[in-house]
C-alpha positions, 0 to 999 in steps of 0.5 A: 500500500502508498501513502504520505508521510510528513516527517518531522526531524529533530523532534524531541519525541520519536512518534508516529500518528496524526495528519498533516495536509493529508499526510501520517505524521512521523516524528523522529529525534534523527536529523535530517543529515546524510539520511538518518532521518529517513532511515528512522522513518522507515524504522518506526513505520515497520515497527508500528505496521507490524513488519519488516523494514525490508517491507518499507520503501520510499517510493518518493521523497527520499530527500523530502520532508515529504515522502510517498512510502510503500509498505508491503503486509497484511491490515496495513489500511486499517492501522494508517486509518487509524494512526492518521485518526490521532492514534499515536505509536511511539 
């Protein structure tokens, strides 16, 4: 499934839910600095999906705040409903 993130860098939180201008919001405490913000992304999206980071992919964005992500697995629609509806995974 493809979706929209918005990331947040350099949060002082690592956390994953909310919408901003249609996008999931995912914070991280990673600086956006030689990628390590995007791999903390990628990180904590398999983690609150529930699969592997190899399952996770920046389909565009890869340099962006925002992001167009692919994840592979099972009841994958109905977690993103539920983290852009406010529910927060940290």
């Amino acid at each position: 499934m493809r979706f929209r993130v918005h990331v947040h860098p350099g949060s002082s939180r690592a956390e994953v839910g909310g919408e901003h201008d249609g996008a999931l919001v995912v914070r991280v405490k990673q600086r956006a600095i030689d990628g390590h913000a995007t791999e903390a992304v990628l990180a904590a999206l398999a983690q609150v999906f529930g699969v592997a980071k190899r399952d996770v992919h920046v389909v565009s964005g890869l340099a962006s705040r925002r992001k167009t992500v692919e994840i592979a697995g099972d009841h994958i629609e109905a977690r993103l409903d539920a983290l852009l509806q406010g529910d927060h995974a940290s």
